[in-house]
C-alpha positions in Angstrom: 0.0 0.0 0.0 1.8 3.2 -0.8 0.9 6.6 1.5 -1.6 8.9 0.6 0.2 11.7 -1.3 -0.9 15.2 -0.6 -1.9 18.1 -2.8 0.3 21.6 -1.9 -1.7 24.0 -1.3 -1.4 26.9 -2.9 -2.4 29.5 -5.5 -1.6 27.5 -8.3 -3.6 24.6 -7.0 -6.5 26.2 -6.2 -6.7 27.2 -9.7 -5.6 23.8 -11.1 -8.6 22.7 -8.8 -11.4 24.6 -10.0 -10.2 24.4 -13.4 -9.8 28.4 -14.2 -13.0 28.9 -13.4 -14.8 31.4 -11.6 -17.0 29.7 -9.4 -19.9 32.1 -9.1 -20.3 32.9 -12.7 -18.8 30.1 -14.1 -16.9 31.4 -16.9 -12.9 30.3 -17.4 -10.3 32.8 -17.3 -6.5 32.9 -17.2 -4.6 32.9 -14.0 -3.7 36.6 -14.0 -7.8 37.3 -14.0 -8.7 35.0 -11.6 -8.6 35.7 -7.6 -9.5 33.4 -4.8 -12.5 34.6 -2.6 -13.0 32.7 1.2 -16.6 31.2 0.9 -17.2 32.3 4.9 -15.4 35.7 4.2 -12.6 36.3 7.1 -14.5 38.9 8.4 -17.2 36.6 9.8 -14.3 33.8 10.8 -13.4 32.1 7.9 -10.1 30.7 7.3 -7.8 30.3 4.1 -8.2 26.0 3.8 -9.6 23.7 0.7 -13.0 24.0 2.2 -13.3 27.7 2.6 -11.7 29.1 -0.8 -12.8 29.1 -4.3 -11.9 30.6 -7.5 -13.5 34.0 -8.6 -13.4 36.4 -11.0 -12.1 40.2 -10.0 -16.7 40.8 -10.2 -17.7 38.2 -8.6 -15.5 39.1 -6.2 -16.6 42.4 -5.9 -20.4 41.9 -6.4 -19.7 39.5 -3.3 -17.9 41.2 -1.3 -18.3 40.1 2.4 -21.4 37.7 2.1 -21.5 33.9 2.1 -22.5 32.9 -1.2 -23.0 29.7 -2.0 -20.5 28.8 -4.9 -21.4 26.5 -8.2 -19.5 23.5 -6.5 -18.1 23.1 -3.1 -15.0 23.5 -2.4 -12.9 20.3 -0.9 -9.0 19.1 -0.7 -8.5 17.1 -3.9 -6.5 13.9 -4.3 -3.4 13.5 -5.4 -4.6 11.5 -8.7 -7.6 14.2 -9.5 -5.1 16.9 -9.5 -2.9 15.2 -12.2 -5.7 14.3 -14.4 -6.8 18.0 -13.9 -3.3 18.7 -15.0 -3.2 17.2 -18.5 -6.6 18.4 -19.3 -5.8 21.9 -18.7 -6.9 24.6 -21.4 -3.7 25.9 -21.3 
């Protein structure tokens, strides 16, 4: 049985994740336009993990500013083996 092996998380992950795509308005965008947006803002407690940040657009973002909103999928920690399949179907 070999160990589980872990996603980093970071940035770059997050997007890998949620495949480029903003997850309020569901439209793909390039790295540079994307942002990541806590789903229980910090403001009310929330904290910077898999389960409490998606991907968002620089509107969403601002449209949602310090509300829970619920996004278009939930966000979890991925496995190991989802991220790499994520990675070879990336857009680009």
């Amino acid at each position: 049985v070999r160990p589980r092996q872990k996603v980093l998380f970071n940035r770059k992950m997050l997007y890998l994740r949620d495949n480029y795509t903003c997850q309020y308005c569901g439209e793909q965008f390039h790295a540079k336009d994307l942002t990541l947006d806590h789903v229980k803002p910090r403001s009310m407690g929330g904290i910077s993990s898999w389960s409490n940040l998606v991907t968002c657009c620089a509107t969403c973002n601002w449209l949602k500013g310090a509300k829970v909103m619920e996004p278009i999928s939930r966000p979890k920690e991925p496995s190991y083996w989802q991220m790499v399949k994520s990675y070879k179907d990336m857009p680009y």
